[in-house]
C-alpha positions as a Markdown table, in Angstrom:
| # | Residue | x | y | z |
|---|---|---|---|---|
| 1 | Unk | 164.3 | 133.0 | 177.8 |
| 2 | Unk | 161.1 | 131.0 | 178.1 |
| 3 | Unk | 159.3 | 133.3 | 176.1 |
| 4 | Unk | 162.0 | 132.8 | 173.0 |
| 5 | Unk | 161.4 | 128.9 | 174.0 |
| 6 | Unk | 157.5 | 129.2 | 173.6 |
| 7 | Unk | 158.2 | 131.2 | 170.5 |
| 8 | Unk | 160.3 | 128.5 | 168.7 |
| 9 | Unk | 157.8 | 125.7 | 170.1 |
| 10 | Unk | 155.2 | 127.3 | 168.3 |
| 11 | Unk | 156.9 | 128.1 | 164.8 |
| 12 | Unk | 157.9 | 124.6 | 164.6 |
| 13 | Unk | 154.3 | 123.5 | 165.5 |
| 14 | Unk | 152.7 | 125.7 | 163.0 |
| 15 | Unk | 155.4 | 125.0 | 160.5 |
| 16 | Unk | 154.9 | 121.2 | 160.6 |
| 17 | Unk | 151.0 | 121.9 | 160.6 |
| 18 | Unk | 151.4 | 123.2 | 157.7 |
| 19 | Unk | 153.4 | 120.7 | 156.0 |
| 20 | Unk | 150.8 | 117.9 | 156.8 |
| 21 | Unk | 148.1 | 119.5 | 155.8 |
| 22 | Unk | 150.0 | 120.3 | 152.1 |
| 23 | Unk | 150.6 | 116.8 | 151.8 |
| 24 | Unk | 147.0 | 115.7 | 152.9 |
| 25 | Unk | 145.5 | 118.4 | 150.2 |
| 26 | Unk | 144.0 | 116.5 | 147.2 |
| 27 | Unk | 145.6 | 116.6 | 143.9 |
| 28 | Unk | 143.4 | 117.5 | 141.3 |
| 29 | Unk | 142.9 | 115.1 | 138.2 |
| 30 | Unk | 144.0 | 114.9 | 134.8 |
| 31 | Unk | 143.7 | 113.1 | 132.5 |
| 32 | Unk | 147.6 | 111.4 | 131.7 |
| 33 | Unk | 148.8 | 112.2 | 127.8 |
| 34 | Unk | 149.0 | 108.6 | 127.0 |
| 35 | Unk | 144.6 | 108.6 | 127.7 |
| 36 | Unk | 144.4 | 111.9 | 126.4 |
| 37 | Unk | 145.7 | 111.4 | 123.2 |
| 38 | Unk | 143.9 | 107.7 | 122.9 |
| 39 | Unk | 140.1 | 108.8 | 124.3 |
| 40 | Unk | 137.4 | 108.7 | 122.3 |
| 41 | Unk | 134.0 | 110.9 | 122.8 |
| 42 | Unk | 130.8 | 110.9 | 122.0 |
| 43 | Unk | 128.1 | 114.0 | 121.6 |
| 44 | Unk | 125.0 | 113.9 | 123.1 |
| 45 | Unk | 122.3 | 113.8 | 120.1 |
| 46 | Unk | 118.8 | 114.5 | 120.4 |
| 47 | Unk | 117.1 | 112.1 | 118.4 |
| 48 | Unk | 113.5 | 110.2 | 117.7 |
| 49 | Unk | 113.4 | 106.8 | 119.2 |
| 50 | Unk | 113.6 | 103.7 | 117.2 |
| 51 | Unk | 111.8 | 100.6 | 118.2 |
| 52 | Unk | 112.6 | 97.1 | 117.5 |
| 53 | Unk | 110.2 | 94.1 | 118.2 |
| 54 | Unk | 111.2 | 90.0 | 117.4 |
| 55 | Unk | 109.6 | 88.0 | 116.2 |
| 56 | Unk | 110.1 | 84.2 | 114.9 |
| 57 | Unk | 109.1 | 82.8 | 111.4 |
| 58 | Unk | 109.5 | 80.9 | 108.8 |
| 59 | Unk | 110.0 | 80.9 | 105.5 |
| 60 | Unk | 107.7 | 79.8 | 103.0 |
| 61 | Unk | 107.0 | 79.9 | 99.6 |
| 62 | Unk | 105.1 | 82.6 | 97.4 |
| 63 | Unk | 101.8 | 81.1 | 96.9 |
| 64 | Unk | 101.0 | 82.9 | 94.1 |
| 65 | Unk | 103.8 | 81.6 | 92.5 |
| 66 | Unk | 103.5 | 77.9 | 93.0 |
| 67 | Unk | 102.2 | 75.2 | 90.7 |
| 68 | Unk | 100.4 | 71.6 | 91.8 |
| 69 | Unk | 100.4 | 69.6 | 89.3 |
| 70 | Unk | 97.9 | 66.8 | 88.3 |
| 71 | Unk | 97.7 | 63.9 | 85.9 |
| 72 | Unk | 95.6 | 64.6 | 83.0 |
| 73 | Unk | 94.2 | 61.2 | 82.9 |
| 74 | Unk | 94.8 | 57.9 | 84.4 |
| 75 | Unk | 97.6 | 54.8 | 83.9 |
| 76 | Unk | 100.9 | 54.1 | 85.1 |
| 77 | Unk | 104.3 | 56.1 | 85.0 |
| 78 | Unk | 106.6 | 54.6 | 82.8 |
| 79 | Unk | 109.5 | 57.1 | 82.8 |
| 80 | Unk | 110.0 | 60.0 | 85.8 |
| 81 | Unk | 113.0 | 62.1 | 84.9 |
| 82 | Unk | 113.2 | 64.6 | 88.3 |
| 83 | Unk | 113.4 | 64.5 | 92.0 |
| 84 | Unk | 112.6 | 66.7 | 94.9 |
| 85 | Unk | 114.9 | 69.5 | 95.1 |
| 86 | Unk | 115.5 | 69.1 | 91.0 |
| 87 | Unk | 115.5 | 72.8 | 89.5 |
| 88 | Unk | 112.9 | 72.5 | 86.2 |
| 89 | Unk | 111.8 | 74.6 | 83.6 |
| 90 | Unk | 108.6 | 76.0 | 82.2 |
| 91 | Unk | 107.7 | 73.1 | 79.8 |
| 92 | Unk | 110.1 | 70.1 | 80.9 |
| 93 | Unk | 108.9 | 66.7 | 81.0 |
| 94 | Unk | 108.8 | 65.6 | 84.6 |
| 95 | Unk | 107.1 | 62.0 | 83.8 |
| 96 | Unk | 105.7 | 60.2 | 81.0 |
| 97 | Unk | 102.5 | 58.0 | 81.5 |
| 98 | Unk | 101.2 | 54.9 | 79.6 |
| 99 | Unk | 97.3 | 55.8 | 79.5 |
| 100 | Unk | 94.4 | 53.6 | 78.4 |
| 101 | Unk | 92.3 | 56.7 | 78.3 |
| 102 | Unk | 95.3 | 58.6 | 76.1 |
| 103 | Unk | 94.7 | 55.4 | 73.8 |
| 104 | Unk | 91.1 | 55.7 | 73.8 |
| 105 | Unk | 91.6 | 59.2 | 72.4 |
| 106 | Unk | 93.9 | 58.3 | 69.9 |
| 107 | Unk | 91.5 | 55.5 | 68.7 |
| 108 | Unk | 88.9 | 58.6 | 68.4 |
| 109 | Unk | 91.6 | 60.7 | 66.3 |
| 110 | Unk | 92.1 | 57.7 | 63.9 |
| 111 | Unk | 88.5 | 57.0 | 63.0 |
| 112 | Unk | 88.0 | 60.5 | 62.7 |
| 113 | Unk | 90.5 | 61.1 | 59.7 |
| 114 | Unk | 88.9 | 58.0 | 58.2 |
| 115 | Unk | 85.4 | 59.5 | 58.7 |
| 116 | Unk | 86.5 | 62.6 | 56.8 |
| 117 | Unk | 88.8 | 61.3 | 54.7 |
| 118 | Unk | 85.5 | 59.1 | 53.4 |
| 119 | Unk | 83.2 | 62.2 | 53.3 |
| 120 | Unk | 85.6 | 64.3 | 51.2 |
| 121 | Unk | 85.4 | 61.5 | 48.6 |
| 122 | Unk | 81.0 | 61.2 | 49.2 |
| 123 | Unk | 81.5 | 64.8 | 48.5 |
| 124 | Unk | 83.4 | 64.3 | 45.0 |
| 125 | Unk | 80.9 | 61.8 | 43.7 |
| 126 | Unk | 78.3 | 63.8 | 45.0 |
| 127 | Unk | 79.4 | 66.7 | 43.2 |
| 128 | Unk | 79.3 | 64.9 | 39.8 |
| 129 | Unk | 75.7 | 62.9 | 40.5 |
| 130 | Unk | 74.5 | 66.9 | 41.2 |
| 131 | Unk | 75.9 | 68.1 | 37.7 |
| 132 | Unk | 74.1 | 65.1 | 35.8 |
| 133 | Unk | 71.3 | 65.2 | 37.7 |
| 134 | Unk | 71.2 | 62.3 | 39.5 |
| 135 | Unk | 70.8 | 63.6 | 42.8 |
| 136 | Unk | 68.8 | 66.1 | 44.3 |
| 137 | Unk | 70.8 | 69.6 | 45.5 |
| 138 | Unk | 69.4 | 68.5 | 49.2 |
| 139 | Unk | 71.3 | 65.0 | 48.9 |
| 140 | Unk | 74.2 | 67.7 | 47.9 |
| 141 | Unk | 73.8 | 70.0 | 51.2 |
| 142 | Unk | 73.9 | 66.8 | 53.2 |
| 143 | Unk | 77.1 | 65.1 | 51.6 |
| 144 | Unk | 78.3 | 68.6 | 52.3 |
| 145 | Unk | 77.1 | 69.1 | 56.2 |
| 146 | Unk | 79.0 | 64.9 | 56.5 |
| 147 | Unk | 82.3 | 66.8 | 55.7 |
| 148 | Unk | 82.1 | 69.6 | 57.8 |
| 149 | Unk | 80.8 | 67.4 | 60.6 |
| 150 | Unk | 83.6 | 65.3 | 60.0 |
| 151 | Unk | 86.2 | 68.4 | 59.8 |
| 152 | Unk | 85.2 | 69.2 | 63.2 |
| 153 | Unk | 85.5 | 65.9 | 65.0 |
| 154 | Unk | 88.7 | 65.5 | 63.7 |
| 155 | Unk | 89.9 | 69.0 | 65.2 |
| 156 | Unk | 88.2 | 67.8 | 68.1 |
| 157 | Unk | 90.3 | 65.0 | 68.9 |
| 158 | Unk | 93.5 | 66.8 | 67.6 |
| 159 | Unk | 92.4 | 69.2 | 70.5 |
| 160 | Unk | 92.3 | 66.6 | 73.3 |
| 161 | Unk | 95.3 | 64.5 | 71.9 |
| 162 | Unk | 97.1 | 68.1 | 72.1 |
| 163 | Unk | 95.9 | 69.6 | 75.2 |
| 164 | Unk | 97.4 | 65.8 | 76.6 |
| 165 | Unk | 100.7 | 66.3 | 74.2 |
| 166 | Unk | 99.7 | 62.6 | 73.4 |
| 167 | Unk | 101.9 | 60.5 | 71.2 |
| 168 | Unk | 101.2 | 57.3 | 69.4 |
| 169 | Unk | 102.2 | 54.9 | 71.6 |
| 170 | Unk | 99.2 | 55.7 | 74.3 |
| 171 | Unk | 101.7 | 57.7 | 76.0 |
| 172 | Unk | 101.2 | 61.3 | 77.2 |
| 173 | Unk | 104.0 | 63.1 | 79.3 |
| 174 | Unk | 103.7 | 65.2 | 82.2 |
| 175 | Unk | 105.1 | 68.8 | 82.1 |
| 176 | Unk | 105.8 | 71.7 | 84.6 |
| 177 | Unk | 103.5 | 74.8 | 84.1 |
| 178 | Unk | 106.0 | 76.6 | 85.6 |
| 179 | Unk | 110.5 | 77.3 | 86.2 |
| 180 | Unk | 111.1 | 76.2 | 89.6 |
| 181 | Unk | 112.4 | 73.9 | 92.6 |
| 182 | Unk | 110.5 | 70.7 | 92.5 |
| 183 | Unk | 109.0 | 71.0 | 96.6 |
| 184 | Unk | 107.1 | 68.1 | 96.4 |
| 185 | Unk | 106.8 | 64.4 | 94.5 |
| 186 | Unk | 104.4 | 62.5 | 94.9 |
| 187 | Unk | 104.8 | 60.0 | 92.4 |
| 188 | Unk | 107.1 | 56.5 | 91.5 |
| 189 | Unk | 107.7 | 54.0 | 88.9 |
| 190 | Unk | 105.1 | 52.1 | 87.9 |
| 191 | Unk | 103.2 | 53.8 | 90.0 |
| 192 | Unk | 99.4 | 53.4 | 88.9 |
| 193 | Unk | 97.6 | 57.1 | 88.7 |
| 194 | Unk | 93.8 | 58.0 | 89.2 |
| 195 | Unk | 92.5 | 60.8 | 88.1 |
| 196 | Unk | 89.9 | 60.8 | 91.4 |
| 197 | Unk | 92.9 | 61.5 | 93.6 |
| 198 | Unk | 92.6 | 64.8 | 94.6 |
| 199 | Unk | 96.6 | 65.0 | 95.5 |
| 200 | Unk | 99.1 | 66.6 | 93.0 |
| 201 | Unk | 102.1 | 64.7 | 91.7 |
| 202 | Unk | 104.6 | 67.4 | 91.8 |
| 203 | Unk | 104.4 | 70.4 | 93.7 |
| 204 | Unk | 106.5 | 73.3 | 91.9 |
| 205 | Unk | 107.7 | 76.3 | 93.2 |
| 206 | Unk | 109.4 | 79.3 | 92.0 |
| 207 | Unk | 111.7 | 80.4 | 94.6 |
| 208 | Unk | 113.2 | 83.9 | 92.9 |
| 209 | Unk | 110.9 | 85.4 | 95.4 |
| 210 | Unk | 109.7 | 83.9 | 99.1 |
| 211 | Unk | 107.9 | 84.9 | 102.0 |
| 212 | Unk | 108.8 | 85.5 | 105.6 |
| 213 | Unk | 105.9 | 85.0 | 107.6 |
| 214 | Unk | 106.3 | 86.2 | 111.0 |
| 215 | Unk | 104.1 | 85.1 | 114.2 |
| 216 | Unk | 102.8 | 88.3 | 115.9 |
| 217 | Unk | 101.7 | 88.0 | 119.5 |
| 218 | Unk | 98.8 | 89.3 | 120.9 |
| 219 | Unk | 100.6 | 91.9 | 123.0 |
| 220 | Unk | 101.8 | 93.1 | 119.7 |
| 221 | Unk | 99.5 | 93.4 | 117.5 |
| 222 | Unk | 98.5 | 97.1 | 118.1 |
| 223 | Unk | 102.2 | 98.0 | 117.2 |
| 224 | Unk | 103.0 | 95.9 | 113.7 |
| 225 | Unk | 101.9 | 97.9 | 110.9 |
| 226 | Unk | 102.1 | 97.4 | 106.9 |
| 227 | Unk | 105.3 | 99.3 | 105.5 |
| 228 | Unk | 107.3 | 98.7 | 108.7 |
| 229 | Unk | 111.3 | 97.8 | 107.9 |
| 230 | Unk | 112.3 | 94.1 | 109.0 |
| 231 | Unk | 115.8 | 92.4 | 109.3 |
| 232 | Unk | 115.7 | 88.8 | 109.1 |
| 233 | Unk | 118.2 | 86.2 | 109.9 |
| 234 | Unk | 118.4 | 82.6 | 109.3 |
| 235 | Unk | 120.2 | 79.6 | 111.3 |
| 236 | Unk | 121.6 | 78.8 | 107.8 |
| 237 | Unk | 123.1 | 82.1 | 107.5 |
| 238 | Unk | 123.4 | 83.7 | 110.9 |
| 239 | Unk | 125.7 | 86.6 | 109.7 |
| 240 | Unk | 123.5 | 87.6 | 106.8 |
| 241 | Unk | 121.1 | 90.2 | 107.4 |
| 242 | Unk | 118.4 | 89.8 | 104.4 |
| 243 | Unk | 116.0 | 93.6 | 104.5 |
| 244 | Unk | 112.3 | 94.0 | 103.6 |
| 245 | Unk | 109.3 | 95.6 | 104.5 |
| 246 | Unk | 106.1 | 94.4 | 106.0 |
| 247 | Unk | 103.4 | 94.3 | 103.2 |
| 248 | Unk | 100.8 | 92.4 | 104.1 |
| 249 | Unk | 99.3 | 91.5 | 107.9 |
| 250 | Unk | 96.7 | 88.5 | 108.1 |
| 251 | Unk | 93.7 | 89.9 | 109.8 |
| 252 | Unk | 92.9 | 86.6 | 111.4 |
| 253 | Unk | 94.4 | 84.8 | 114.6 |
| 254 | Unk | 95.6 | 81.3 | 114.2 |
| 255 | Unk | 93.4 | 78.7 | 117.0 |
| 256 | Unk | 96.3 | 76.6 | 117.7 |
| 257 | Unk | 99.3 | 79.2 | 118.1 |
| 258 | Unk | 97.2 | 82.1 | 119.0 |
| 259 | Unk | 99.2 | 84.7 | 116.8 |
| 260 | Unk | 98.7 | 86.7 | 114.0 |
| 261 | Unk | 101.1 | 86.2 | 111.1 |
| 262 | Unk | 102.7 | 89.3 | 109.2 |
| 263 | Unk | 104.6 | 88.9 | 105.5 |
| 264 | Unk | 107.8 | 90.1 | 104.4 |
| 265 | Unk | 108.4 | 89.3 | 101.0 |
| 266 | Unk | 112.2 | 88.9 | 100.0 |
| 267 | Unk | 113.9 | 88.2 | 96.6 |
| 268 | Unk | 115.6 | 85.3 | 96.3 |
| 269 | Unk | 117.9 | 84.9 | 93.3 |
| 270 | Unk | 120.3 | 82.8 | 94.4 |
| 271 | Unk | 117.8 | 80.2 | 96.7 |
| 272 | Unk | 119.5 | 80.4 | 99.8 |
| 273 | Unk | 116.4 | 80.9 | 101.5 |
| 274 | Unk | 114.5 | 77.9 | 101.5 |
| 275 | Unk | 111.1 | 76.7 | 102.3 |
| 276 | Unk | 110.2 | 76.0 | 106.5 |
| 277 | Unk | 113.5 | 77.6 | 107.1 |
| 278 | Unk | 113.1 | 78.9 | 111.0 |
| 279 | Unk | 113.9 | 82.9 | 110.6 |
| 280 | Unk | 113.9 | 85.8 | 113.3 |
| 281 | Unk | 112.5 | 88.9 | 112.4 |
| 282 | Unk | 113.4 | 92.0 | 114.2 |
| 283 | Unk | 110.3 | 94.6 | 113.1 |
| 284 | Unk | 111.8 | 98.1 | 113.0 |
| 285 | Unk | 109.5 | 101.9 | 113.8 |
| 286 | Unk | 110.1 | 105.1 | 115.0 |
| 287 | Unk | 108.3 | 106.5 | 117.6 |
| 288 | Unk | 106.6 | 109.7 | 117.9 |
| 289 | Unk | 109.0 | 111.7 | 120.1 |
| 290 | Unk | 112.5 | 112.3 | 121.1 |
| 291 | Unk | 115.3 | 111.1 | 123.7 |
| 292 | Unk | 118.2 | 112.4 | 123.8 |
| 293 | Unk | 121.0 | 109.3 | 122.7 |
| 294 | Unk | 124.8 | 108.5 | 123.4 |
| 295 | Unk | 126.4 | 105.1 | 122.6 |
| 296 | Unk | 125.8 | 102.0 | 125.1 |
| 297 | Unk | 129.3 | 101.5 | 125.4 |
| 298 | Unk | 130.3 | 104.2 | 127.2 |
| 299 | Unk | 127.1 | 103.5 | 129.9 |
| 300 | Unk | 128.7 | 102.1 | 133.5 |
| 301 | Unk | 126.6 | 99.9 | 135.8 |
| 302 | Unk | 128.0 | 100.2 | 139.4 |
| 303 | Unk | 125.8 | 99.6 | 142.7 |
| 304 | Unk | 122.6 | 98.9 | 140.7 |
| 305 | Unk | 123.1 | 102.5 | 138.9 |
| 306 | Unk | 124.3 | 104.1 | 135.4 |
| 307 | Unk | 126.6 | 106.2 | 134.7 |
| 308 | Unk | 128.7 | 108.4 | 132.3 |
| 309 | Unk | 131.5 | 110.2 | 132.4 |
| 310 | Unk | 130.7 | 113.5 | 130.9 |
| 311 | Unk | 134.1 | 114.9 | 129.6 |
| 312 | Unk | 134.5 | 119.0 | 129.4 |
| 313 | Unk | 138.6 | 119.2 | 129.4 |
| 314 | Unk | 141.1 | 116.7 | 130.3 |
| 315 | Unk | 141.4 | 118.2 | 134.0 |
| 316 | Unk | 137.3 | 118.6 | 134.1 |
| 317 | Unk | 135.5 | 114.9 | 133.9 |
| 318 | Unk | 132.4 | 114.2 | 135.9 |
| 319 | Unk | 130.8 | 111.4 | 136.8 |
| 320 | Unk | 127.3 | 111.3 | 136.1 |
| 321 | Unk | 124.9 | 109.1 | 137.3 |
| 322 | Unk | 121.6 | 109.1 | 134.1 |
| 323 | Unk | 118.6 | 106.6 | 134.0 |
| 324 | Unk | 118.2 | 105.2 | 130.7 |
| 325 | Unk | 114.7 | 105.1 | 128.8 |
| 326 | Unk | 115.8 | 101.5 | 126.6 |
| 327 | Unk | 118.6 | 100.4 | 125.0 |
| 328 | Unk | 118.5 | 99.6 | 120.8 |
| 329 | Unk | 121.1 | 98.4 | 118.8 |
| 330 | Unk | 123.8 | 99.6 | 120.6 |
| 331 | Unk | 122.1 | 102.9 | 121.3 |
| 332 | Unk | 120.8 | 104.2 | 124.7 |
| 333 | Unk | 117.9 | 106.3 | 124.9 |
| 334 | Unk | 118.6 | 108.8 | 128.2 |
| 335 | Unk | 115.6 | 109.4 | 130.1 |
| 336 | Unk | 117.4 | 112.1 | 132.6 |
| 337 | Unk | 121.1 | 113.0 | 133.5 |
| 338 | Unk | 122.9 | 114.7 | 130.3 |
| 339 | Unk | 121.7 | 117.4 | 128.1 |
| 340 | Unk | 122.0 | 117.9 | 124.2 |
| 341 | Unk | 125.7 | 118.8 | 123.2 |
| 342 | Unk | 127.4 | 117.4 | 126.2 |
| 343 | Unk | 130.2 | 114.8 | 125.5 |
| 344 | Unk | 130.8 | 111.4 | 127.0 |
| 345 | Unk | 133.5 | 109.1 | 127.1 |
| 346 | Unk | 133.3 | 106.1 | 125.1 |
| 347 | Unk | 137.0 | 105.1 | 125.5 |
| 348 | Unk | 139.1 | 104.7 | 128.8 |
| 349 | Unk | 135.5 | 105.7 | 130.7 |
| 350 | Unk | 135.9 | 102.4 | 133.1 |
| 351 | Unk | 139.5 | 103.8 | 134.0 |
| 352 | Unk | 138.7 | 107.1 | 134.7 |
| 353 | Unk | 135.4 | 106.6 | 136.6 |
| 354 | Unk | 137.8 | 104.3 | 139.0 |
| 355 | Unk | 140.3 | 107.1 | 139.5 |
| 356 | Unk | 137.7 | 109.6 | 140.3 |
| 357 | Unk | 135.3 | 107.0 | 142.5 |
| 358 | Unk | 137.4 | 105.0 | 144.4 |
C-alpha cells in the first residue's frame, strides 16, 4: 500500500515538473505577418568611401567679368538715368556730363574744319597761280602739305570728340562697357567730377556667371584639391542645392582670417545668386579604399553601443552590435560587425531589437 502511495506521489511530482518547466521553456521569435509583410531591408554593399568637408563662403562676382567705370574728362553730371541694382546693357547711357574740357575739344574740332576748309581753297588758287606761272611748284607742294596737315587735325579731333561720344552742347555721356547689374554708384546730380580721382563712378558686373569662394582652414588644406565636386547652399535659398567643381585654389593664406580660399564657379542665369551672399560649401572626394556600407537609419545606439539587426528569415534576426568608421549623408561606413551580402533591417528594427533585448 505505501509503496502504490510513493508511486502515485512521484508521478504527480514528475508530471507537474514537467508541466512547469514546458511553460517556463522560451518561445522562439518570429517575426508577426503584419511586420513581415511591412519590413524593409537593406544589403550590405562594399563600397569606396566618400568624404565630405564644409566650408563657409561667399559669393562674389567674376572678376574677369566686371567693369569700373571712369569719367573721360571732368565737369558736372547733369542727367544720371540708373541706380544700384539697375540691370544695363552693353552701350547704355548711364550719365551725361556737361564738360569744359568736352568744350574745349569741340572748339578744337571747329577751327579745324575752318583751317581746312581755308587750305582747300589756298590750294585752288594755288593751283591756277602754278599753271600761269606765278608761283613757284615749291609754293605749290607747300599749299599742298597746309591741306593735308589740316586733313589730319581735323580727323584728329573727330577722334577725341568720338572716343568722348561728344555732342554740341559740351556734353559727353557716360556709357557701360559692358551687360550687367550696376554693383556700385558712385555718382549724384550735380555732382562735380575730377578726372584725378582714382575711384570709378559705376561699378558693372555681369552676373550670368559668379564665384563661390570658399575659406579653407589650415587643417584642410592638404585634402582640397582642383576638380573636387561641391554642393553649395545659400540662406536665400536653403533648399536649393547649386553643383560645381573646384577649379581654381589660391596658393596664398589670408593674414587676417588665416585660410586659404578655393573657387567654385557657378552659372547664374537667372541672378539668384548675388554678390556677398554667405554660402556653405560642402567639398565632396572619394577615398582610396573601401568600407563596407548600410543605411544610417537602420543603425541603433543603446548603452553607448551600435547596433543592427541583421535579418536571415523572419524566425532568424540577430542583433548585432558593429562600430562604425563615419557617417556621410545618410550612409554609414562599418568598420567591423557585418560582412558583404548580409541584410539589415531598415524598417521595424527599433521594435524588433526590443523584443529580442529586453
Amino acid at each position: 500500500m505505501k509503496i502504490t502511495t510513493y508511486f502515485f506521489v512521484f508521478a504527480f511530482l514528475f508530471l507537474a515538473c514537467t508541466k512547469k518547466n514546458e511553460q517556463s521553456a522560451p518561445v522562439a521569435f518570429r517575426l508577426t505577418e503584419t511586420l513581415s509583410k511591412g519590413k524593409e531591408l537593406a544589403i550590405v554593399r562594399r563600397e569606396i568611401v566618400n568624404t565630405e568637408i564644409a566650408l563657409n563662403g561667399k559669393v562674389t562676382m567674376d572678376e574677369d567679368k566686371v567693369a569700373r567705370v571712369f569719367p573721360l574728362a571732368g565737369g558736372f553730371v547733369r542727367d544720371l538715368y540708373v541706380e544700384l541694382g539697375d540691370f544695363v546693357k552693353k552701350g547704355q547711357v548711364l550719365a551725361i556730363i556737361r564738360s569744359p574740357e568736352i568744350a574745349g575739344f569741340t572748339r578744337d574740332g571747329v577751327e579745324a574744319e575752318a583751317q581746312l576748309r581755308v587750305a582747300q581753297k589756298n590750294i585752288l588758287v594755288a593751283e591756277q597761280l602754278y599753271k600761269t606761272g606765278n608761283i613757284s611748284e615749291i609754293e605749290l607742294i607747300n599749299a599742298r602739305k597746309e591741306v593735308e596737315s589740316a586733313i589730319g587735325e581735323v580727323e584728329r579731333t573727330r577722334a577725341v570728340l568720338d572716343m568722348y561720344s561728344a555732342g554740341k552742347e559740351s556734353i559727353y555721356p557716360i556709357k557701360s562697357p559692358v551687360s550687367g547689374i550696376i554693383l556700385q554708384k558712385n555718382i549724384a546730380l550735380n555732382m562735380e567730377l575730377r578726372t584725378e580721382d582714382i575711384s570709378p563712378v559705376f561699378v558693372v558686373g555681369n552676373l550670368d556667371e559668379v564665384w563661390i569662394m570658399a575659406n579653407v582652414y589650415e587643417s584642410d588644406i592638404p585634402t582640397i584639391k582642383e576638380g573636387f565636386d561641391a554642393e553649395i547652399v545659400t540662406t536665400s535659398y536653403p533648399n536649393k542645392i547649386y553643383k560645381g567643381k573646384i577649379d581654381k585654389i589660391f596658393n596664398i593664406i589670408d593674414v587676417e582670417t588665416k585660410v586659404l580660399r578655393a573657387r567654385v564657379t557657378l552659372p547664374n542665369p537667372n541672378y539668384e545668386l548675388k554678390p556677398e551672399m554667405f554660402a556653405q560649401v560642402k567639398v565632396k572626394y572619394r577615398e582610396t579604399f573601401f568600407k563596407v556600407t548600410v543605411p544610417s537609419s537602420c543603425i541603433i545606439f543603446d548603452k553607448s553601443r551600435y547596433y543592427v539587426m541583421v535579418y536571415k528569415s523572419d524566425d532568424q534576426i540577430e542583433t548585432r552590435e558593429v562600430k562604425i568608421f563615419k557617417e556621410q549623408s545618410g550612409v554609414s561606413y562599418i568598420e567591423s560587425g557585418l560582412q558583404e551580402g548580409e541584410q539589415v533591417m531598415t524598417k521595424y528594427q527599433l521594435l524588433v531589437y526590443d523584443a529580442l533585448n529586453d
